[in-house]
C-alpha positions as CSV (number, residue, x, y, z in Angstrom):
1,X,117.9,123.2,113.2
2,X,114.7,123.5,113.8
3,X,112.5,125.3,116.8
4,X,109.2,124.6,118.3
5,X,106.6,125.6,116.2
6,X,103.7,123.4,118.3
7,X,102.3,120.0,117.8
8,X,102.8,119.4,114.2
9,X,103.7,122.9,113.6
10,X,106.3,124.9,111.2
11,X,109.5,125.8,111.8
12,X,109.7,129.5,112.7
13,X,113.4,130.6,113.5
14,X,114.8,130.1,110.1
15,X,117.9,131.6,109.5
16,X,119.0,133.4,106.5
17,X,121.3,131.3,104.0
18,X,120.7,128.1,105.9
19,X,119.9,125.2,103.6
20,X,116.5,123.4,103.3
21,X,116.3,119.9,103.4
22,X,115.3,119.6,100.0
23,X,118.5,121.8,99.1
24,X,120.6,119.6,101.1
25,X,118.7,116.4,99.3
26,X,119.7,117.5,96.3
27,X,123.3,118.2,96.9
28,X,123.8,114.8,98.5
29,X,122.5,113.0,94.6
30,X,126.2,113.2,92.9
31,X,125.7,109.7,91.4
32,X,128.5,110.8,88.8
33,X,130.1,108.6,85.6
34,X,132.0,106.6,87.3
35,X,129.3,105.4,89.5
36,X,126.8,104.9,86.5
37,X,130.1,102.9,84.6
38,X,130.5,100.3,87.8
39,X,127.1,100.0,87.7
40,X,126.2,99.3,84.3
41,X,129.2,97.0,84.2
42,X,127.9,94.6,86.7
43,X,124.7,94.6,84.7
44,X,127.0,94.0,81.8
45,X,128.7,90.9,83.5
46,X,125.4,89.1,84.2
47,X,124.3,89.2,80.9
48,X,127.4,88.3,79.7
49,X,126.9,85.2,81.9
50,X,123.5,84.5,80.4
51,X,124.8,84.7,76.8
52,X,127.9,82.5,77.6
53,X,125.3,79.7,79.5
54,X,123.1,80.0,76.8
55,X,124.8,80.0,73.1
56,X,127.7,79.1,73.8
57,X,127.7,76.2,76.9
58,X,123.9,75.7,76.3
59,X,121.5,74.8,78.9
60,X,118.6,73.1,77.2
61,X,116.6,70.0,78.2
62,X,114.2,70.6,81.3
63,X,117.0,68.7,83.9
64,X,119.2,71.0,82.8
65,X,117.7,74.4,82.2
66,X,115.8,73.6,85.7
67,X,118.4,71.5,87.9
68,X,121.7,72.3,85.9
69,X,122.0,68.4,85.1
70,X,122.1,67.8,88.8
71,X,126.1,67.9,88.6
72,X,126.4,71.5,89.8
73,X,129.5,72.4,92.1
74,X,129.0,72.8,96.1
75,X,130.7,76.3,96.1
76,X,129.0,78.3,93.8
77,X,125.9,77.1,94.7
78,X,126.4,77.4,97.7
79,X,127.0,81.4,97.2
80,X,123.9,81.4,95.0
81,X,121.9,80.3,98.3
82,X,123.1,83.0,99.9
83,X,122.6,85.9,97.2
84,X,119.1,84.2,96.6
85,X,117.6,84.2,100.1
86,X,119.3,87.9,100.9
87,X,117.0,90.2,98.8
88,X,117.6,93.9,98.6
89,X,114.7,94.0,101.1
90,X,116.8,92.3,103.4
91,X,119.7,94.2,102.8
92,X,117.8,98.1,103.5
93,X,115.5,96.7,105.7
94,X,117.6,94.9,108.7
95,X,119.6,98.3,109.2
96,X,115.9,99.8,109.6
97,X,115.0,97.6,112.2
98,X,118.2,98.0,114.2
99,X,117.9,102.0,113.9
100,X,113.9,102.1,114.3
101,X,113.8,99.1,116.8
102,X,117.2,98.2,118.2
103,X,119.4,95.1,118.6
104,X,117.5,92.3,119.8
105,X,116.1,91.2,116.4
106,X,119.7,89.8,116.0
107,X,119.0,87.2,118.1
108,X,117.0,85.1,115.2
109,X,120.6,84.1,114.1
110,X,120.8,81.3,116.9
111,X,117.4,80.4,114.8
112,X,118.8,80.4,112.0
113,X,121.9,77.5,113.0
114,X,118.7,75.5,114.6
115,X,117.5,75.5,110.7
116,X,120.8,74.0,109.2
117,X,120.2,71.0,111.6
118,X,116.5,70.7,110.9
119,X,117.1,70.7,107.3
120,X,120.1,68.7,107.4
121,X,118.8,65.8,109.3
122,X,115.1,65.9,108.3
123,X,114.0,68.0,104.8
124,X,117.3,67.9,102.8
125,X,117.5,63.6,102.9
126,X,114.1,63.2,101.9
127,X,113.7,66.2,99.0
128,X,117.2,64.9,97.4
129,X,117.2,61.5,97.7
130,X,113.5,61.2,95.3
131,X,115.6,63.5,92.5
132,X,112.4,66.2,92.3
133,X,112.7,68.9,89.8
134,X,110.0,70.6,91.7
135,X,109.5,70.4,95.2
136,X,105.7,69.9,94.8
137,X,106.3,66.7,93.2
138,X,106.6,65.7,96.6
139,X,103.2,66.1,97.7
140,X,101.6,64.3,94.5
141,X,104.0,61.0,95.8
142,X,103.0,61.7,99.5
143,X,99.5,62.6,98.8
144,X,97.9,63.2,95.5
145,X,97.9,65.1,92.6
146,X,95.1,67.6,94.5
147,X,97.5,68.7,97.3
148,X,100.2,68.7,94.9
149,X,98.4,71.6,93.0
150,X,97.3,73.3,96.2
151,X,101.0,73.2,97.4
152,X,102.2,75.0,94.2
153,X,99.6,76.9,94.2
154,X,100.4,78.6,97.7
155,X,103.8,78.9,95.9
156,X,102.9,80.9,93.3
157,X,101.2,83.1,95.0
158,X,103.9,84.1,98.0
159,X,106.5,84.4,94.4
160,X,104.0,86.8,93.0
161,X,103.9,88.8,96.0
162,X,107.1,89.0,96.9
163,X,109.0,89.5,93.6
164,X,107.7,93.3,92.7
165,X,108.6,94.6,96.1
166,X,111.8,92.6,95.6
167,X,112.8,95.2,92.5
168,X,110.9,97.9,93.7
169,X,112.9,98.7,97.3
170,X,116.5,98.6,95.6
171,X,114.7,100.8,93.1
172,X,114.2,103.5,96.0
173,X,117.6,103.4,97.2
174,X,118.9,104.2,93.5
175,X,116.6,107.3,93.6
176,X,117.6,108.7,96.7
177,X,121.2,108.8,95.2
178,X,120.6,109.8,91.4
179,X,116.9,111.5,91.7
180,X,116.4,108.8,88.8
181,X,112.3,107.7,88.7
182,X,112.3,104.0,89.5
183,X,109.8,103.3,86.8
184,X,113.1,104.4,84.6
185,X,115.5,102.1,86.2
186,X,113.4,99.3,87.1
187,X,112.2,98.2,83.3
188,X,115.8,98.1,82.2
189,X,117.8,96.5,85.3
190,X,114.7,93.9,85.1
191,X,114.9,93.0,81.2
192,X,119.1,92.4,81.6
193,X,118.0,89.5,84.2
194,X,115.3,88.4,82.2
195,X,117.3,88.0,79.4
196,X,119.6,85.8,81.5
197,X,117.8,83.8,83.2
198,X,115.7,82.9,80.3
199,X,118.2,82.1,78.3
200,X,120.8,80.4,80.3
201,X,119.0,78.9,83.0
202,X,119.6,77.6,86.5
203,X,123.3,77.1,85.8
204,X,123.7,81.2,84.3
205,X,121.4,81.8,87.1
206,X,124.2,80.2,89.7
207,X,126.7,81.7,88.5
208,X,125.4,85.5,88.2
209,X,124.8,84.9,91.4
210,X,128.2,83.8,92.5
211,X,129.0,86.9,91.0
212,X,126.8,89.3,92.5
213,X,127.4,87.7,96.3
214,X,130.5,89.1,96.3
215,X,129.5,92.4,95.3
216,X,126.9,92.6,98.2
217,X,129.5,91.5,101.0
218,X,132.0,94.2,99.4
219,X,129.8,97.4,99.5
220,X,128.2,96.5,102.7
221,X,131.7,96.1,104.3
222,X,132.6,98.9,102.7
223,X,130.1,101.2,103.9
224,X,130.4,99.7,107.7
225,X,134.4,100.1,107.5
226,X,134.7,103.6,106.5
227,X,131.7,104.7,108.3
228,X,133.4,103.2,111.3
229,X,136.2,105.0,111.0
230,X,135.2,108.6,109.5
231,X,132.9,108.5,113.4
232,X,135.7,107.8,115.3
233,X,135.6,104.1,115.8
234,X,134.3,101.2,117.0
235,X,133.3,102.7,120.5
236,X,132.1,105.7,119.5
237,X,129.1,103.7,117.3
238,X,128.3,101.1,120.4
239,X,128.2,103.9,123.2
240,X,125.9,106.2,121.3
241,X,123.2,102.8,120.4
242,X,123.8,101.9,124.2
243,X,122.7,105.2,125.3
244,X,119.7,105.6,123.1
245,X,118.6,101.7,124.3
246,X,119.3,100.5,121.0
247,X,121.6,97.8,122.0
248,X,119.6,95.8,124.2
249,X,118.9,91.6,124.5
250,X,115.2,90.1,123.8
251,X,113.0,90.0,127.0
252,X,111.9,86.8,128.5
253,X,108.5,87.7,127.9
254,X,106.8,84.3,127.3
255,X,103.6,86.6,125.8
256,X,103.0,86.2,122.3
257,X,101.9,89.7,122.1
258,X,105.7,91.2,122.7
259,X,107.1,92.0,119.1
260,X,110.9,90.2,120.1
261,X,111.0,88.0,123.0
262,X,114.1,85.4,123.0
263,X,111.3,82.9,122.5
264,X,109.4,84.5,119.3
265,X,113.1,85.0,118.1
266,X,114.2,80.9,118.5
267,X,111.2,79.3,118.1
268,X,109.1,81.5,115.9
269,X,112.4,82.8,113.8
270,X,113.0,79.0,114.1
271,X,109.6,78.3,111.8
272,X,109.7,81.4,109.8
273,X,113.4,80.7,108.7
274,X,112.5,77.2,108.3
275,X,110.0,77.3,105.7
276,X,111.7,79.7,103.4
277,X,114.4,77.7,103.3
278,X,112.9,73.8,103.9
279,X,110.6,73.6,101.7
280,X,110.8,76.8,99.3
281,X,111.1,75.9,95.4
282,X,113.8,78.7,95.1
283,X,116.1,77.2,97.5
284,X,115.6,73.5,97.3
285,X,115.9,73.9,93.2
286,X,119.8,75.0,94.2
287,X,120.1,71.9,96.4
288,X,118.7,69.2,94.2
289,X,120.8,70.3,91.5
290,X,124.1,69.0,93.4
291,X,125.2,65.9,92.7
292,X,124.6,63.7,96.1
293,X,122.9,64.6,99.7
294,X,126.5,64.8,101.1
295,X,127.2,68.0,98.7
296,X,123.9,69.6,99.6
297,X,124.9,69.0,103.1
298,X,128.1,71.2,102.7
299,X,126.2,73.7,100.8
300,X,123.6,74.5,103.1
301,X,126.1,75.0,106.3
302,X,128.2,77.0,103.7
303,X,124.8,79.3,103.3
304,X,124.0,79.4,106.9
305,X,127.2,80.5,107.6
306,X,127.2,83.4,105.3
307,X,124.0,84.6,106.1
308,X,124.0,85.0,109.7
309,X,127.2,86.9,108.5
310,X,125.5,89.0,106.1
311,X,122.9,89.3,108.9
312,X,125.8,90.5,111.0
313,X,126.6,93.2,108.9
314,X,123.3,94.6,108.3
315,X,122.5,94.8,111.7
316,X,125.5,96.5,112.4
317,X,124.8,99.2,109.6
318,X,121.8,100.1,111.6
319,X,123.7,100.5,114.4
320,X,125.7,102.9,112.3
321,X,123.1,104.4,110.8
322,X,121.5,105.8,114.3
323,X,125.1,106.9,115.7
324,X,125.7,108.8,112.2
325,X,122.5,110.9,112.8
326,X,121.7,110.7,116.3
327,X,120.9,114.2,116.3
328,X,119.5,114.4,113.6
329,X,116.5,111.9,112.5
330,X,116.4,112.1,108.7
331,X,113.1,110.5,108.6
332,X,111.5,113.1,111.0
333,X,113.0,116.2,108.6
334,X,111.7,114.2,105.7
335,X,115.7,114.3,103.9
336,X,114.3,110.8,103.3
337,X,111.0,109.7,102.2
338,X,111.0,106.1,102.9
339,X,112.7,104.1,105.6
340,X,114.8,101.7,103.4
341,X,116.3,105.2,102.0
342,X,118.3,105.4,105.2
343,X,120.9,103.2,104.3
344,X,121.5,104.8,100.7
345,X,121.9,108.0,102.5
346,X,124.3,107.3,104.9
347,X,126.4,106.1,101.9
348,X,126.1,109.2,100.1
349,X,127.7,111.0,103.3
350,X,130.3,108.4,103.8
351,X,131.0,107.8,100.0
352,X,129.6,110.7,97.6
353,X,132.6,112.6,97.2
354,X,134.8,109.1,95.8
355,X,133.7,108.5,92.9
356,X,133.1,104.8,91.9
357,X,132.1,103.6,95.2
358,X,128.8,104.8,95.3
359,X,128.1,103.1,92.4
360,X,129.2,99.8,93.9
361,X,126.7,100.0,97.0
362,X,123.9,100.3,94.2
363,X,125.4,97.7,92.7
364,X,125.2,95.3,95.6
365,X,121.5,96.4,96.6
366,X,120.5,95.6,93.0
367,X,123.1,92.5,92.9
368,X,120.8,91.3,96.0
369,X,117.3,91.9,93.9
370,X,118.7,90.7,90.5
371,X,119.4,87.3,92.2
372,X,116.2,86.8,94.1
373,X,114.1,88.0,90.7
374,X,116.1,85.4,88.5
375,X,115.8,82.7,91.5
376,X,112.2,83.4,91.3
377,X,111.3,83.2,87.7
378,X,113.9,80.1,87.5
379,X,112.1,78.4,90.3
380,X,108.5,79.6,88.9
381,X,109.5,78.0,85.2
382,X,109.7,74.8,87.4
383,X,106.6,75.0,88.7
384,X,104.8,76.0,86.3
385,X,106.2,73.4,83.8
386,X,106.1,70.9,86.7
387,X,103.1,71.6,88.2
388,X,100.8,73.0,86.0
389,X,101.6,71.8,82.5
390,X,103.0,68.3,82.6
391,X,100.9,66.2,84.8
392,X,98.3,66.9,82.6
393,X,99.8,66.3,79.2
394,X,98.8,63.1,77.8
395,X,101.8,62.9,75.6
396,X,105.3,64.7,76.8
397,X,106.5,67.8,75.0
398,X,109.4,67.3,73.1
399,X,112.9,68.7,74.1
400,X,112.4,71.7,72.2
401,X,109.0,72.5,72.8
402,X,110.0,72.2,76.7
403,X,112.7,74.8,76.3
404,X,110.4,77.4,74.6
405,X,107.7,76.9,77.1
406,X,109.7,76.9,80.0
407,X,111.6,80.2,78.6
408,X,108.1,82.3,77.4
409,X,107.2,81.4,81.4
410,X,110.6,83.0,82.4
411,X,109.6,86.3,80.0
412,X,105.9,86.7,81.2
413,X,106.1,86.2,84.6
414,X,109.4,88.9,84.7
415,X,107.0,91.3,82.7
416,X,104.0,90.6,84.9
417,X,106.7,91.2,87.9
418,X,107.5,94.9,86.7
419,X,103.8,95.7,85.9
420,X,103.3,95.4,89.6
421,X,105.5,97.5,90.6
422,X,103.8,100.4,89.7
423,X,100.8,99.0,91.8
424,X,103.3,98.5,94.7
425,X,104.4,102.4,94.6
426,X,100.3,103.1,94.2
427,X,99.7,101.3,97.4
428,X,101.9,103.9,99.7
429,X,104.2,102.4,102.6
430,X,101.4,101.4,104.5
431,X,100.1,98.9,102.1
432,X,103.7,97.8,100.7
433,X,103.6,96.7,104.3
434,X,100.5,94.8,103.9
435,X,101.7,93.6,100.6
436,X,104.9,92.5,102.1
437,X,103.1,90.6,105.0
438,X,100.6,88.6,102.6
439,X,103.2,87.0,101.3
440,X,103.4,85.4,105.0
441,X,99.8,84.2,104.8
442,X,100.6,81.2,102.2
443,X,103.8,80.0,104.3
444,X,102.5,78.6,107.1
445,X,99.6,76.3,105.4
446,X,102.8,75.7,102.8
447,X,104.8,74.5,106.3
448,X,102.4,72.7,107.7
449,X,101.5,70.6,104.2
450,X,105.2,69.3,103.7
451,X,105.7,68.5,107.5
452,X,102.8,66.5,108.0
453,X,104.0,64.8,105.2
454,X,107.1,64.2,106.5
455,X,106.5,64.0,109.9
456,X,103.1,62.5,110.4
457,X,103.0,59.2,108.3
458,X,99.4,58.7,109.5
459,X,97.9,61.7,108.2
460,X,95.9,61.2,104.8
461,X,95.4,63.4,101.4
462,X,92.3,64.3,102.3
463,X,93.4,65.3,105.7
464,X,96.0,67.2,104.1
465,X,94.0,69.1,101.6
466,X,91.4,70.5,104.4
467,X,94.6,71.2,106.9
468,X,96.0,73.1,104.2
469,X,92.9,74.8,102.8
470,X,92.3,75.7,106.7
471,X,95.3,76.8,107.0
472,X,95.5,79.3,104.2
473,X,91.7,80.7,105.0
474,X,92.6,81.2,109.2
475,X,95.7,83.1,107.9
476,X,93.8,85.2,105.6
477,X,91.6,86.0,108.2
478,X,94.0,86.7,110.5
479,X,96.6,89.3,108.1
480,X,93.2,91.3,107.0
481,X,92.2,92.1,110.3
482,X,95.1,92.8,111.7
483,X,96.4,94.9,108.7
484,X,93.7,97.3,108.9
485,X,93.5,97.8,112.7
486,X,97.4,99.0,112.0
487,X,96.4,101.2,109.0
488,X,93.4,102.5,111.5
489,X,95.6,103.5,113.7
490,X,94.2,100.9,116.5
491,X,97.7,98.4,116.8
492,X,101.1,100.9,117.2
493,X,104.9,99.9,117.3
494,X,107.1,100.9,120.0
495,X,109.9,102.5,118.7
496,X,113.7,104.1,119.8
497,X,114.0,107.6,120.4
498,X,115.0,109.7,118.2
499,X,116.5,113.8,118.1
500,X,116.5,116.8,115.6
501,X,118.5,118.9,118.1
502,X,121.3,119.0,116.0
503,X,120.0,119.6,112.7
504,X,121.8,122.0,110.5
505,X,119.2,122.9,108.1
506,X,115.8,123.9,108.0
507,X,112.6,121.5,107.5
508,X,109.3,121.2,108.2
509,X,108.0,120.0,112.2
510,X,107.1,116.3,110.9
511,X,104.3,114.3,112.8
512,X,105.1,111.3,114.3
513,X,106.1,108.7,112.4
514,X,104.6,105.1,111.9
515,X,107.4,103.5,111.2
516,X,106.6,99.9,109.9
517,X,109.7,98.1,108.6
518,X,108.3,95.8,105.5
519,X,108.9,92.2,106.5
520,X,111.4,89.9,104.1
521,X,110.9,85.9,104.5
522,X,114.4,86.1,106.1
523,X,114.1,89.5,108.0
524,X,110.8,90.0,110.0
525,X,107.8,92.3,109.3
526,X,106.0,94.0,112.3
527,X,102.9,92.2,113.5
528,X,103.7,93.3,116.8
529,X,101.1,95.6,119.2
530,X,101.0,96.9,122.0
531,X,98.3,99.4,122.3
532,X,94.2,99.6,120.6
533,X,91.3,97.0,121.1
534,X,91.4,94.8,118.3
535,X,91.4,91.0,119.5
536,X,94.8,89.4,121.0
537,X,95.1,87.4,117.5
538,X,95.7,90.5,115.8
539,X,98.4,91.4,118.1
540,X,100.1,88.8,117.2
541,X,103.9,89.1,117.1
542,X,105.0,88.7,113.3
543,X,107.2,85.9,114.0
544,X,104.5,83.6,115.6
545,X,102.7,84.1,112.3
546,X,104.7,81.6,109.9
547,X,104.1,79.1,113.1
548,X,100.4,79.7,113.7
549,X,99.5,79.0,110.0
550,X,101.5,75.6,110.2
551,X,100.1,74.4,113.5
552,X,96.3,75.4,112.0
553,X,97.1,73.2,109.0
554,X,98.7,70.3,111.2
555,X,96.0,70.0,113.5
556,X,93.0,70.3,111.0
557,X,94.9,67.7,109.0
558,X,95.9,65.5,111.9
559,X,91.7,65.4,113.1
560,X,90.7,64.8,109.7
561,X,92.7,61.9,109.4
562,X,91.5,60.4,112.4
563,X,87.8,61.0,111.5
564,X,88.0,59.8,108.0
565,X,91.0,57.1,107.9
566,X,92.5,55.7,104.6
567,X,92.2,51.9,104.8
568,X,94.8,49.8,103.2
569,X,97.4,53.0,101.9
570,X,100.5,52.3,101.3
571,X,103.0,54.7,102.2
572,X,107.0,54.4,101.0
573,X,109.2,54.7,103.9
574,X,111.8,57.2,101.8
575,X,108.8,59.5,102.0
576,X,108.9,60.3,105.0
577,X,111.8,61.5,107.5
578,X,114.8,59.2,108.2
579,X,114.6,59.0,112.0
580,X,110.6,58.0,111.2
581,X,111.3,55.5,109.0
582,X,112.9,53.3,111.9
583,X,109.3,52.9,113.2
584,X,108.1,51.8,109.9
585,X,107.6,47.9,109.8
586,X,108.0,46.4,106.5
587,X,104.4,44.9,106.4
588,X,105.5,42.5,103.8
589,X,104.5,39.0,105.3
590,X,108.0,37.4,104.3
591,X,110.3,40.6,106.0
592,X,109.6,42.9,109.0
593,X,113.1,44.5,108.2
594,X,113.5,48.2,109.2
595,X,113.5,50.7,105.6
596,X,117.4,52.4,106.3
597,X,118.2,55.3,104.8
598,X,120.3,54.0,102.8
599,X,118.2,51.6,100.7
600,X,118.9,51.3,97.0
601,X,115.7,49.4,96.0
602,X,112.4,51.6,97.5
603,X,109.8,48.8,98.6
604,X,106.3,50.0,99.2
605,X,104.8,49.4,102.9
């Protein structure tokens, strides 16, 4: 419990033989050998997939280390979608949202199904019907070589972003339920996928990932079930989030300042959900490597499916995060030090005294990171070999040499990837959340590049290259301004209400909090503001940002175009999307026949 002490002040009525919150902290880390055993064993089985993938059914050849030979099967890769795109970002960070923020965020799902038609009708045909390896190959064919390079540059830099906070946040929730230093566990969970992906490649990567999926839908079921039931039920979690405001629907608002409106949810989730999984190397890699468009079809409504479930669940944990301490804020006492901790603590109360099952919720946080780090340096190794090494090789390497080089990438990006995470601790919540939201600023240029090339046959390279360059520099602008009026204090977040009344031990009167929940490409950062004088722009809601970058790069490019045409250029209809190519005229003087989609011989226009 704790009395007022004033604004900001102590607590003052402690009473005798009451625990502290750090006492209580400690007592809830029983992270026994059972749990360590259940853990280490699903390290174990991934690595045991890597060795089998790669000495025993090697993967070698670049089409197969990078695309699995293009014969992989629909279901497993499917699954592999899935456990790539939810991170363990995702997977701590949604229930934050619902507890800090409430329900309406959980309106992106109807986003999210818009996405499996986009990509179905308009993305997925074009991408897999030119075989790519990487997805920047694209641009060279639509463009030239110079927007190719600035495509996969954009790349690599979101990936390089993204991947240290990807190991570093499951890395938190182990130490809030073993006290272990993440620097400890994050070298040594990070070398056993390292050591697989390089080794076995896309198809060990696949398959680890097949493995791990299940182990994420089984510890967060777990956790919702039983927590369920040990608070009474069902009614009991939806009454108590009802009367705090938590379960609420989006607002109408049609302002683009308003974190979650119904429209910055569909249209702006729409976008932002769009480009991490249209035109992203780590999911499109997964795609191309199925046999025909018709498989990749069935595999990405088999990953929308399961994410919006997956989703689902998460969401719902928040919800029962909130009725589990309703009277009792952990993040006011401080009995947790970061907001993606909450999670891992309401396991601990629910599952600390069974042994074992602890150490499968780890296990599915760090299933979720292990299979977004290996889909990153798999997908990297293709870029980097791709991109940045063979188009300017006069000669090719030989089979050999590929597999080296493409496996060395694998090893030094992974070691680059845990060097940063020490500067990702460094850098404080605040500036994880900047961190996390730069990784938006290269998406929307990235967007806006592939969908004027898909969309717009008109626009040009060099209109392409400026857009894109445009693009990349307005959103730059745009995240650095508006990340430090929220670290000054000048742009706030609304946030639930939250008690201490019921407290039973003794802790310090916290200041308010700034609660910022660290955005995920899937799950949403918080560019939202409400209060302060920095310009409108800065208030933008985070999920107009992904949408804002793509538009700036569309437009520039589209004016461009228009002021400096290309005479005479050429453009192959299977370039562009199939309900454009209809409008396409075969200018071939003997044949004005309209290009179909499915055309076996590829004439250029």
């Amino acid at each position: 419990m704790m009395a007022d002490g004033g604004s900001g002040g102590l607590k003052t009525n402690w009473v005798p033989g009451q625990p502290t919150v750090d006492e209580v902290s400690i007592s809830m880390q029983t992270f026994g050998i059972i749990d360590y055993t259940v853990f280490t064993l699903m390290l174990i089985s991934c690595g045991g997939i890597g060795i089998y993938f790669g000495f025993i059914k090697k993967s070698s050849g670049e089409d197969e280390y990078l695309v699995g030979g293009r014969n992989m099967k629909t279901f497993p890769v499917s699954l592999s979608l899935i456990a790539s795109f939810i991170s363990g970002i995702s997977l701590l960070g949604t229930p934050t949202e619902i507890y800090v923020h409430g329900t309406s965020y959980l309106f992106i799902g109807f986003a999210v199904i818009l996405v499996g038609f986009a990509m179905s009708y308009i993305y997925l045909p074009v991408f897999h019907e030119l075989k790519l390896t990487s997805t920047y190959e694209y641009l060279e064919k639509r463009f030239n070589r110079k927007v190719r390079i600035l495509g996969s540059g954009l790349f690599s830099l979101g990936i390089m972003m993204w991947l240290p906070i990807v190991i570093y946040v499951p890395a938190l929730a182990f130490n809030q339920v073993t006290g272990v230093n993440v620097h400890v566990i994050t070298p040594f969970v990070c070398v056993v996928c390292i050591f697989y992906t390089c080794v076995g490649g896309l198809r060990a990567v696949v398959w680890t990932d097949f493995v791990q999926v299940f182990i994420m839908f089984g510890s967060m079921l777990l956790v919702v079930i039983k927590g369920t039931i040990d608070l009474g039920g069902l009614s009991v979690v939806i009454q108590r989030n009802r009367d705090s405001g938590r379960l609420e629907l989006p607002v109408a608002d049609l302002s683009p300042l308003t974190r979650h409106t119904f429209w910055a949810l569909v249209i702006g989730g729409f976008v932002l959900w769009l480009q991490s999984s249209a035109i992203n190397q780590n999911m499109l890699q997964r795609y191309i490597s199925l046999p025909n468009l018709q498989a990749a079809r069935r595999a990405l409504w088999i990953f929308i499916f399961g994410a919006l479930g997956l989703i689902g669940i998460c969401g719902y944990a928040g919800m029962l995060i909130y009725a589990w301490y309703h009277t009792c804020d952990p993040l006011t006492t401080k009995l947790v030090n970061a907001k993606d901790q909450l999670l891992p603590l309401l396991v601990m109360d629910i599952l600390g005294k069974l042994p074992g099952l602890p150490g499968l919720f780890v296990a599915g946080v760090f299933s979720a990171a292990l299979s977004s780090l290996s889909t990153g340096l798999n997908s990297m190794a293709a870029v980097v070999f791709e991109d940045f090494i063979k188009p300017f090789r006069k000669t090719p390497l030989s089979t050999k040499k590929a597999d080296i080089l493409m496996k060395l990438t694998v090893v030094i990006l992974g070691i680059i990837c845990v060097g940063l995470v020490f500067v990702v601790e460094k850098a404080g919540t605040h500036v994880l959340q900047l961190s996390m939201t730069m990784s938006a600023i290269p998406s929307g240029p990235s967007l806006g590049i592939f969908s004027i090339g898909i969309l717009l046959p008109w626009v040009n390279a060099r209109g392409a290259l400026i857009g894109g360059l445009s693009g990349l520099g307005f959103m730059g602008w745009m995240t650095l301004s508006a990340q430090t009026a929220i670290a000054t204090g000048n742009i706030r977040f609304d946030e639930k209400p939250v008690s201490t009344d019921g407290c039973t031990y003794w802790f310090l009167q916290a200041e308010n909090l700034h609660l910022l929940v660290p955005p995920d490409s899937v799950f949403g950062n918080a560019e939202d503001a409400k209060l302060g004088e920095p310009w409108a722009i800065y208030r933008l809601s985070y999920l107009w940002y992904t949408v804002t970058g793509a538009l700036v790069t569309m437009s520039v490019g589209l004016i461009v175009s228009i002021i400096f045409p290309e005479r005479d250029k050429k453009l192959d209809p299977m370039l562009v999307a199939p309900f454009i190519r209809r409008f396409l005229k075969n200018t071939n003087a003997n044949s004005t026949e309209l290009c179909q989609v499915s055309c076996e011989r590829h004439k250029p226009l």
